[in-house]
GUTI-786719 format. One record per residue: residue number from 0; x, y, z of N, C-alpha, C in turn. Coordinates in steps of 0.1 Angstrom, whole numbers, plus 2048, in hexadecimal, padded with zeros to 3 digits. Last residue first. Layout:
<nodes>
<node><k>NUM</k><n_u>X</n_u><n_v>Y</n_v><n_w>Z</n_w><ca_u>X</ca_u><ca_v>Y</ca_v><ca_w>Z</ca_w><c_u>X</c_u><c_v>Y</c_v><c_w>Z</c_w></node>
...
</nodes>
This chain:
<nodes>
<node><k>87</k><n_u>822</n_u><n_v>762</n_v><n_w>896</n_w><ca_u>823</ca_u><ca_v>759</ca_v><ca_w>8A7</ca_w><c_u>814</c_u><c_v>757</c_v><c_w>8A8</c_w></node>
<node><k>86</k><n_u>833</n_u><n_v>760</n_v><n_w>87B</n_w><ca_u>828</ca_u><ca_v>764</ca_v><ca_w>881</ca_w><c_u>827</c_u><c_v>760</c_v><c_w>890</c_w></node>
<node><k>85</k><n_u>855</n_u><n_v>768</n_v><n_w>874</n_w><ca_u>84C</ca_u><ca_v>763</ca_v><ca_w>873</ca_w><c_u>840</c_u><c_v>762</c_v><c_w>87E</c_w></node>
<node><k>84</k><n_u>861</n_u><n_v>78A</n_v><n_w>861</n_w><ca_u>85E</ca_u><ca_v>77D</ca_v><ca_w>86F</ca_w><c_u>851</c_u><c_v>775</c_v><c_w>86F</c_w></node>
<node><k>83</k><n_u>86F</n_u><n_v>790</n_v><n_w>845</n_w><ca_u>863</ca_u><ca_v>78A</ca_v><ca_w>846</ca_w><c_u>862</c_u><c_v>781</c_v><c_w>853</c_w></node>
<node><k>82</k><n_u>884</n_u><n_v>7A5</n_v><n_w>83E</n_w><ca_u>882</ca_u><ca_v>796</ca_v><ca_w>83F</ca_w><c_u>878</c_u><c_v>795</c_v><c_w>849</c_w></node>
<node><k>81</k><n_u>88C</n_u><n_v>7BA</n_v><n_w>825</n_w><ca_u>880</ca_u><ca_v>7B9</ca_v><ca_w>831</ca_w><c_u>885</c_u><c_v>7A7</c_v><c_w>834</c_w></node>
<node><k>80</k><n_u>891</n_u><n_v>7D4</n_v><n_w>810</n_w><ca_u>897</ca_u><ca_v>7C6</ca_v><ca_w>813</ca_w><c_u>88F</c_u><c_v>7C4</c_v><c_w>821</c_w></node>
<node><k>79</k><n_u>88B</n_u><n_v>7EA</n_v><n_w>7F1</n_w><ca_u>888</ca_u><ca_v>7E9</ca_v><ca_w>806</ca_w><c_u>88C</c_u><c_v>7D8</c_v><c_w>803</c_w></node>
<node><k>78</k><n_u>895</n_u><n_v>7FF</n_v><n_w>7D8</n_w><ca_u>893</ca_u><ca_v>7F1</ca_v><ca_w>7DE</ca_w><c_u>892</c_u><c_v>7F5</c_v><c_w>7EB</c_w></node>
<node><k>77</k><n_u>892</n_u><n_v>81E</n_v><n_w>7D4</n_w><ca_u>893</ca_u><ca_v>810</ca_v><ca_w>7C9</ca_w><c_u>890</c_u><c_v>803</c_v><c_w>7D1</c_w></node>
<node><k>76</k><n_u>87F</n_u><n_v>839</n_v><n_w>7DA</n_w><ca_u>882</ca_u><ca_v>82D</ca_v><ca_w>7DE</ca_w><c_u>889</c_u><c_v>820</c_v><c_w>7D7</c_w></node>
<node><k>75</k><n_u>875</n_u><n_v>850</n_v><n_w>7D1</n_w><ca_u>883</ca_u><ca_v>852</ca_v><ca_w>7D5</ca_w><c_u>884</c_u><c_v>844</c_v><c_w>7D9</c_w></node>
<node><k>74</k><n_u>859</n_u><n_v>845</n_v><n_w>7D3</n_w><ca_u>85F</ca_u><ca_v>84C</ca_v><ca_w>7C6</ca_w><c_u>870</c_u><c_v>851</c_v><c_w>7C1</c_w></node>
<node><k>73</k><n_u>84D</n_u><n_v>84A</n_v><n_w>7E7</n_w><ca_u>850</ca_u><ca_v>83C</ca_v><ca_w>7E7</ca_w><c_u>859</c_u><c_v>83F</c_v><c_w>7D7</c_w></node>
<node><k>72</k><n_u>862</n_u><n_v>863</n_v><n_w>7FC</n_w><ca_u>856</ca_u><ca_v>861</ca_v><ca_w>7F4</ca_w><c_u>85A</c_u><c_v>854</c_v><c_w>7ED</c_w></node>
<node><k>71</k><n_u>863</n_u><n_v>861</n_v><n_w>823</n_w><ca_u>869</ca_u><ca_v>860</ca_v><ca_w>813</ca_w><c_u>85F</c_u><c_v>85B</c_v><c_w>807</c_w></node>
<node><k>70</k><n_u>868</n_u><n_v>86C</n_v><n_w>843</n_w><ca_u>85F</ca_u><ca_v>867</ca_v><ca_w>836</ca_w><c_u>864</c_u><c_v>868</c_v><c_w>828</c_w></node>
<node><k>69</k><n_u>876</n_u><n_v>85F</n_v><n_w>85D</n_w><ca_u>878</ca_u><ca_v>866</ca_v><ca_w>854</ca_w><c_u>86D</c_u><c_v>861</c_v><c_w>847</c_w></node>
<node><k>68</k><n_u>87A</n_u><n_v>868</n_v><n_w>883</n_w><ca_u>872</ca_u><ca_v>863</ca_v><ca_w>874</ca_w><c_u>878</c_u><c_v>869</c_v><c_w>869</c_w></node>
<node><k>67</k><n_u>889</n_u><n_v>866</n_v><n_w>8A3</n_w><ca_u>888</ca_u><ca_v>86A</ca_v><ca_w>895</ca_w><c_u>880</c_u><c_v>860</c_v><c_w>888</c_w></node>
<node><k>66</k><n_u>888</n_u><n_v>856</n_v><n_w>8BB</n_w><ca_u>882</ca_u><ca_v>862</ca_v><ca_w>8B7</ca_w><c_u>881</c_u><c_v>868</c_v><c_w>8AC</c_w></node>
<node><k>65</k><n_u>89F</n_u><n_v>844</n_v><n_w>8B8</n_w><ca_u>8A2</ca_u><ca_v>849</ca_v><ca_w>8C0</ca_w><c_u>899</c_u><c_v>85A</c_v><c_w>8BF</c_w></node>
<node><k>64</k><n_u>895</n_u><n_v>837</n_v><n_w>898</n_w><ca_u>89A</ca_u><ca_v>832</ca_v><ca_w>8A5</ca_w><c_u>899</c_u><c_v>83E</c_v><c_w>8AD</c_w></node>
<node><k>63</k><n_u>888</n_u><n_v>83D</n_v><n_w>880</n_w><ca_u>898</ca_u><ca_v>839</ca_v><ca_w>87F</ca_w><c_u>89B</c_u><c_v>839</c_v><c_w>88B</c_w></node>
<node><k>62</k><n_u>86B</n_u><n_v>831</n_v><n_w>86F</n_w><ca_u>871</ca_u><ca_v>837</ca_v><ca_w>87E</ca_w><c_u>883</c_u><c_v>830</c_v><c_w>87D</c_w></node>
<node><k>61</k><n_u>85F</n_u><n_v>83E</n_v><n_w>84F</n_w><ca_u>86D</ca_u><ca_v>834</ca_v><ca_w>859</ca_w><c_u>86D</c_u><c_v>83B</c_v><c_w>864</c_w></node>
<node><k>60</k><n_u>846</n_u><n_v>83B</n_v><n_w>839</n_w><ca_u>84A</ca_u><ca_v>846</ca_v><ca_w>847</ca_w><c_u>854</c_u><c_v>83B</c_v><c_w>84F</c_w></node>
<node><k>59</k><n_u>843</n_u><n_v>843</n_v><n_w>819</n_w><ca_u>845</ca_u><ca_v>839</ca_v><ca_w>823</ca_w><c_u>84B</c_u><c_v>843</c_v><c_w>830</c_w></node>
<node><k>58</k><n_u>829</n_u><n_v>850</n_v><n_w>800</n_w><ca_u>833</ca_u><ca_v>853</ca_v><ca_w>808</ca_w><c_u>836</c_u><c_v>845</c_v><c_w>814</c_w></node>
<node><k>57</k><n_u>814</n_u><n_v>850</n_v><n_w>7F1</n_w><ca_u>821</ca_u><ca_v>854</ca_v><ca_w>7E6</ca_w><c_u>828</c_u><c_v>853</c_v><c_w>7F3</c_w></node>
<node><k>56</k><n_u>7FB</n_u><n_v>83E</n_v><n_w>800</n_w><ca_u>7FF</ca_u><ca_v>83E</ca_v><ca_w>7ED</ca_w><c_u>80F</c_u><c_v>841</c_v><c_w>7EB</c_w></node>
<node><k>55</k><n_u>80C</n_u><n_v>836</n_v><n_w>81B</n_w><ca_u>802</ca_u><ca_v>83B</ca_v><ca_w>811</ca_w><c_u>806</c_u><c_v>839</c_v><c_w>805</c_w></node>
<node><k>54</k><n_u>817</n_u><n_v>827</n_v><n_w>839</n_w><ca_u>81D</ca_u><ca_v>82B</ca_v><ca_w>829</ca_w><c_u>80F</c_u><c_v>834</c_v><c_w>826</c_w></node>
<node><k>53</k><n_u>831</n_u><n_v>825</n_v><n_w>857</n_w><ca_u>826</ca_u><ca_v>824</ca_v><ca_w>851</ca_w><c_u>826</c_u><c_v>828</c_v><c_w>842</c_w></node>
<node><k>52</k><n_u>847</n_u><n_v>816</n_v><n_w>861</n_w><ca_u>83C</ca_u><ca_v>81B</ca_v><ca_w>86A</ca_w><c_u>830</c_u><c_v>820</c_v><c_w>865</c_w></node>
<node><k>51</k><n_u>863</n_u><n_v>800</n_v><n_w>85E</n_w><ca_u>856</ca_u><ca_v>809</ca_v><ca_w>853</ca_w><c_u>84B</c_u><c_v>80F</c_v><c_w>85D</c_w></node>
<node><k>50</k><n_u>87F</n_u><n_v>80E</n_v><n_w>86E</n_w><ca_u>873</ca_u><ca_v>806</ca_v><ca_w>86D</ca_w><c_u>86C</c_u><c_v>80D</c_v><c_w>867</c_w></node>
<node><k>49</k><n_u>8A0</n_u><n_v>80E</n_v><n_w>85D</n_w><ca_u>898</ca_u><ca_v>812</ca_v><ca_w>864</ca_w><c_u>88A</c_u><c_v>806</c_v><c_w>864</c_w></node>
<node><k>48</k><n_u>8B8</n_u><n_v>819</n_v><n_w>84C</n_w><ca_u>8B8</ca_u><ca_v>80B</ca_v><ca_w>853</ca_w><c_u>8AD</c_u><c_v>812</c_v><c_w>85E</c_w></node>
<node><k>47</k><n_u>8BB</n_u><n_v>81E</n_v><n_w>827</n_w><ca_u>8B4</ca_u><ca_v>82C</ca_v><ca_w>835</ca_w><c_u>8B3</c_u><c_v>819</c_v><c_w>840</c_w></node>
<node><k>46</k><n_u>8D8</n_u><n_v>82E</n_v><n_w>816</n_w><ca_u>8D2</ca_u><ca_v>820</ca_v><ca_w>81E</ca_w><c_u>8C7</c_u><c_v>825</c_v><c_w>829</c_w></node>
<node><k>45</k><n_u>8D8</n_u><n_v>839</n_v><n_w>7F2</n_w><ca_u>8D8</ca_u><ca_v>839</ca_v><ca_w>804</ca_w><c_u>8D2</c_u><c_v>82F</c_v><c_w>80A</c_w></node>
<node><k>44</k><n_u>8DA</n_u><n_v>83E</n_v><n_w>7D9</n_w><ca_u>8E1</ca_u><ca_v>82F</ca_v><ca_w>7DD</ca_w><c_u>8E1</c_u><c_v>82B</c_v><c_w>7ED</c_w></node>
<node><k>43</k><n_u>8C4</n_u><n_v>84A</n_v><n_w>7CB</n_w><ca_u>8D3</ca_u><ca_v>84F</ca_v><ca_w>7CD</ca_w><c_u>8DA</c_u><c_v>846</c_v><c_w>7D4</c_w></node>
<node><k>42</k><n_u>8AE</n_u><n_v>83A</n_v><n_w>7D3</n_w><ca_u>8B2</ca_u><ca_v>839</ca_v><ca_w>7C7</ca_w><c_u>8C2</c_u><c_v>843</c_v><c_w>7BE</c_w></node>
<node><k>41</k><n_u>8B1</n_u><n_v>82E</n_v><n_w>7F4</n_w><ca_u>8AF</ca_u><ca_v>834</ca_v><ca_w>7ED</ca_w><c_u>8B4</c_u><c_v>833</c_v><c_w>7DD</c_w></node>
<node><k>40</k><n_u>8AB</n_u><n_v>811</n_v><n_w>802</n_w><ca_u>8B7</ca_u><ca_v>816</ca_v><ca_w>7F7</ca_w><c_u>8AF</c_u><c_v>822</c_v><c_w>7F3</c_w></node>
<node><k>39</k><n_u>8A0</n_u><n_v>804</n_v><n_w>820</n_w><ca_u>89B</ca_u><ca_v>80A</ca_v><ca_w>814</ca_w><c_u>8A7</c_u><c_v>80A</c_v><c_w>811</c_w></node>
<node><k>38</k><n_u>89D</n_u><n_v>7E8</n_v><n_w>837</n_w><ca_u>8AC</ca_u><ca_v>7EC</ca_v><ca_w>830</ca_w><c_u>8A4</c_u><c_v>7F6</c_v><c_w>821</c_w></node>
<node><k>37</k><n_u>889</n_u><n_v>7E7</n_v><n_w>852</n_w><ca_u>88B</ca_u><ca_v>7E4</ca_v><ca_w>843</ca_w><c_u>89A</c_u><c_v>7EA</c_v><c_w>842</c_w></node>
<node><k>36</k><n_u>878</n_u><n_v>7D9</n_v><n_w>86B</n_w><ca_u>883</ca_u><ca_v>7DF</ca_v><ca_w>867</ca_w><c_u>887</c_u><c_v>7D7</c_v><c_w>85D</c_w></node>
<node><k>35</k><n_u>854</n_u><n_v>7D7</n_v><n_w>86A</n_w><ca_u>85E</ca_u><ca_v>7D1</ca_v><ca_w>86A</ca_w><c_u>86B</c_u><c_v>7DC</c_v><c_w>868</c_w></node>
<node><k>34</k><n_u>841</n_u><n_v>7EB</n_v><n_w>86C</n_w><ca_u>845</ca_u><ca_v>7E5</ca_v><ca_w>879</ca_w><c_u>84F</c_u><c_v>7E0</c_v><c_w>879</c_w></node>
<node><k>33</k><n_u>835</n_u><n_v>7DB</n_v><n_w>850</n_w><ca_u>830</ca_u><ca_v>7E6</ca_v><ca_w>859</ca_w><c_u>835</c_u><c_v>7E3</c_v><c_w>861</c_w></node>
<node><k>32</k><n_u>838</n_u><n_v>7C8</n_v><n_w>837</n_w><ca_u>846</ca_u><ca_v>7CD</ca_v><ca_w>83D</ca_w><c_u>841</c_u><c_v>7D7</c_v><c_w>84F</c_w></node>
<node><k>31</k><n_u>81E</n_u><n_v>7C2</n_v><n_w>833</n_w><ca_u>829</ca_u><ca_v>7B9</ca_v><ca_w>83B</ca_w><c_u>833</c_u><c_v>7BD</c_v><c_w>841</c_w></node>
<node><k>30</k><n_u>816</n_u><n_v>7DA</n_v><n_w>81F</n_w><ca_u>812</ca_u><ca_v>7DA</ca_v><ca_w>82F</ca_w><c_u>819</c_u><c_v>7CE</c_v><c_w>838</c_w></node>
<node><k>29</k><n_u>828</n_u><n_v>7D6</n_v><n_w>80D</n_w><ca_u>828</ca_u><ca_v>7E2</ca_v><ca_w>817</ca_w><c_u>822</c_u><c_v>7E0</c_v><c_w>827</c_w></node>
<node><k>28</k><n_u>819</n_u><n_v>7C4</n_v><n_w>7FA</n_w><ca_u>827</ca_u><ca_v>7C0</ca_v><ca_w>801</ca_w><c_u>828</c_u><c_v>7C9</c_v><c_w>80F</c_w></node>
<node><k>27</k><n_u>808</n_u><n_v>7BF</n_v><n_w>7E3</n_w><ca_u>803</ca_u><ca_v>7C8</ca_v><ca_w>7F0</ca_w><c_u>80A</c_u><c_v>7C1</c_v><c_w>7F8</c_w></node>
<node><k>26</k><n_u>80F</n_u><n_v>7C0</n_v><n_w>7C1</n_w><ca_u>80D</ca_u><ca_v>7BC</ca_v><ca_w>7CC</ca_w><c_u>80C</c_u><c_v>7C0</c_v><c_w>7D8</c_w></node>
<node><k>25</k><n_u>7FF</n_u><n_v>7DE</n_v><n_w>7B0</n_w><ca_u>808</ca_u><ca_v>7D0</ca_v><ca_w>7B2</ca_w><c_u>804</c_u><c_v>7CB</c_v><c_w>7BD</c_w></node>
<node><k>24</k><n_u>7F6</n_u><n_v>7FA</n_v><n_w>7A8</n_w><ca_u>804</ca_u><ca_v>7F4</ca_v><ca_w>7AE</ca_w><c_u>80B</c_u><c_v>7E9</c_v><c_w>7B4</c_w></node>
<node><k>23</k><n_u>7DB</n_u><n_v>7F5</n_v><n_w>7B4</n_w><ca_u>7E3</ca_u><ca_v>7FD</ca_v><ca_w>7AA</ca_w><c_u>7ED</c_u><c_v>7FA</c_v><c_w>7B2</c_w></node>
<node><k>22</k><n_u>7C9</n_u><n_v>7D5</n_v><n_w>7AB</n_w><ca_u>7CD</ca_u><ca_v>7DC</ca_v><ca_w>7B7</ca_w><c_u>7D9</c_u><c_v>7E8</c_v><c_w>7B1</c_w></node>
<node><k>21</k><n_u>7B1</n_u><n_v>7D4</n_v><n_w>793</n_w><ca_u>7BA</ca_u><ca_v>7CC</ca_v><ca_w>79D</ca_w><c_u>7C1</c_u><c_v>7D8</c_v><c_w>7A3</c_w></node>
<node><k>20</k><n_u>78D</n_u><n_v>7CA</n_v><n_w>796</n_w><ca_u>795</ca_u><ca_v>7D4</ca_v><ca_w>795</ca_w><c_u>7A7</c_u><c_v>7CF</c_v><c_w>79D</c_w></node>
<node><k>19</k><n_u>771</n_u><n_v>7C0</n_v><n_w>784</n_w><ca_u>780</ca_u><ca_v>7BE</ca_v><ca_w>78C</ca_w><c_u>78A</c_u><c_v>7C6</c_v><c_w>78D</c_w></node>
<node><k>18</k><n_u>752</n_u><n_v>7CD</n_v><n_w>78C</n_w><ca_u>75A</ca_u><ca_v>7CB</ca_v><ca_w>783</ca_w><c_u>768</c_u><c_v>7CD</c_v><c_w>78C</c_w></node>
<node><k>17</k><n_u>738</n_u><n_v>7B9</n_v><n_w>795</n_w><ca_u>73E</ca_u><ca_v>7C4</ca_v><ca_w>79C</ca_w><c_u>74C</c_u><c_v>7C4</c_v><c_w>791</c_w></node>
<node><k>16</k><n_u>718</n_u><n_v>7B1</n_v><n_w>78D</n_w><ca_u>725</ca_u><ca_v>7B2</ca_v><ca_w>787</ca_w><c_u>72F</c_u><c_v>7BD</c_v><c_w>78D</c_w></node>
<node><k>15</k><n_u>6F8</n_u><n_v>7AC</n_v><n_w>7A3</n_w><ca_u>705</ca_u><ca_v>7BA</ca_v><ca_w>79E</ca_w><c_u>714</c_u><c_v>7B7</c_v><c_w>799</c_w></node>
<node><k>14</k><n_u>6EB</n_u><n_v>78D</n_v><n_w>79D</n_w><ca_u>6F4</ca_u><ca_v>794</ca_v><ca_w>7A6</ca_w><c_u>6FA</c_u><c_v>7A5</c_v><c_w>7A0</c_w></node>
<node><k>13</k><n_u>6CE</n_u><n_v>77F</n_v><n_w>7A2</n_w><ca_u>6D7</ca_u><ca_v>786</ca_v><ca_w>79A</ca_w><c_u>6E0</c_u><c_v>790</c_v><c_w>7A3</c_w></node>
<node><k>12</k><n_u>6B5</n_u><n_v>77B</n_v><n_w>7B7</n_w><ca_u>6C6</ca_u><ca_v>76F</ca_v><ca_w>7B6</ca_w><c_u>6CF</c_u><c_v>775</c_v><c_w>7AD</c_w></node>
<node><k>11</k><n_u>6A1</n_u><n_v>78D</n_v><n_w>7AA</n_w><ca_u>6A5</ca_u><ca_v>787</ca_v><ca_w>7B2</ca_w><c_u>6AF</c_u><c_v>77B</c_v><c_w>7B2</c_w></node>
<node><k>10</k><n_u>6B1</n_u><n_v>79F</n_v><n_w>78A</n_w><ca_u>6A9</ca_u><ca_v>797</ca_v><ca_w>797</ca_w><c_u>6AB</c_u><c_v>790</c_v><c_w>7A1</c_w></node>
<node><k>9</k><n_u>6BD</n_u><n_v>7C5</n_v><n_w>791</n_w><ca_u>6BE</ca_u><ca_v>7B4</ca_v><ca_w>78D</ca_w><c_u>6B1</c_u><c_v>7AD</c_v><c_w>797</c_w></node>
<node><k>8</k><n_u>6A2</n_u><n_v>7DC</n_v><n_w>784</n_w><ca_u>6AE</ca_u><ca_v>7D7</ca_v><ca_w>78F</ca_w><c_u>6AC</c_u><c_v>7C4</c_v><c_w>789</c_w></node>
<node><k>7</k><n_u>69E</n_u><n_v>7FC</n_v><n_w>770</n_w><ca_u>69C</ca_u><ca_v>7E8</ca_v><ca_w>770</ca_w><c_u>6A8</c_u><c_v>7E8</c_v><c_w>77B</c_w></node>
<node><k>6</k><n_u>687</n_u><n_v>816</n_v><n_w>763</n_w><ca_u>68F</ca_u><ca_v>80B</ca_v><ca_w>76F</ca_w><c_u>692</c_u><c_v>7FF</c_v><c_w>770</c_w></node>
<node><k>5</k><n_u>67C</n_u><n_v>826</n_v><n_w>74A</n_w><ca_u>67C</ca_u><ca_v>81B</ca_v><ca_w>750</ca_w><c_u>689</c_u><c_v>817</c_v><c_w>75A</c_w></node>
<node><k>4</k><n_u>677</n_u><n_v>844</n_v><n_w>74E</n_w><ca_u>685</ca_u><ca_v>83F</ca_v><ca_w>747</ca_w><c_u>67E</c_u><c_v>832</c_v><c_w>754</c_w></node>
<node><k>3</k><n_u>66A</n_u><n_v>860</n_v><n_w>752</n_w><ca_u>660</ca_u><ca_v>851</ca_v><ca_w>752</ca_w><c_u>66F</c_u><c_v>845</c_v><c_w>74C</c_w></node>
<node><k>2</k><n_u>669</n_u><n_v>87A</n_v><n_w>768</n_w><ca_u>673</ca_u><ca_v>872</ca_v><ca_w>75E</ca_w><c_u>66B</c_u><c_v>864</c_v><c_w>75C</c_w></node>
<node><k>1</k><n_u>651</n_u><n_v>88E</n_v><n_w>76D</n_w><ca_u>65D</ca_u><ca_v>886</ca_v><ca_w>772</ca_w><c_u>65C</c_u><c_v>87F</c_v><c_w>762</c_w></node>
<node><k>0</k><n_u>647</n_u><n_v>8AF</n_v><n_w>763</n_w><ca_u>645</ca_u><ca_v>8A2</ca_v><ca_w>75E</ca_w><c_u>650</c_u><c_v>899</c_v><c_w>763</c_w></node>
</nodes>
């Protein structure tokens, strides 16, 4: 016996309520810094003087110059310092 549970779609011009969702974790800063050379602190008080090269959820990836990377979880991080070039 199929299911007889009435069906209803919005009407025509009625729109789908998409519910708001805001962004986990704030502002979306990270991707400006991409490329740029930053100044991180680790939360032991270390200085990592490198370029941001890339992020995810829990980790940041620094190229520290002369072939070396280093990844650090965003968790070991207290502050990054960036100044912001301007666009061309």
């Amino acid at each position: 016996m199929p299911d007889e549970t009435p069906t209803t779609t919005p009407a025509e011009g009625e729109k789908k309520a998409k519910p708001k969702m805001k962004s986990p974790g704030g502002p979306n800063f990270l991707p400006d810094m991409l490329g740029q050379k930053v100044l991180a602190r680790l939360v032991d008080g270390r200085p990592i003087n490198a370029t941001l090269e890339a992020f995810n959820a829990y980790e940041l990836l620094f190229d520290l110059g002369h072939g070396k990377k280093m990844m650090v979880f965003k968790h070991a991080v207290s502050s990054i310092e960036f100044t912001k070039s301007p666009k061309e």
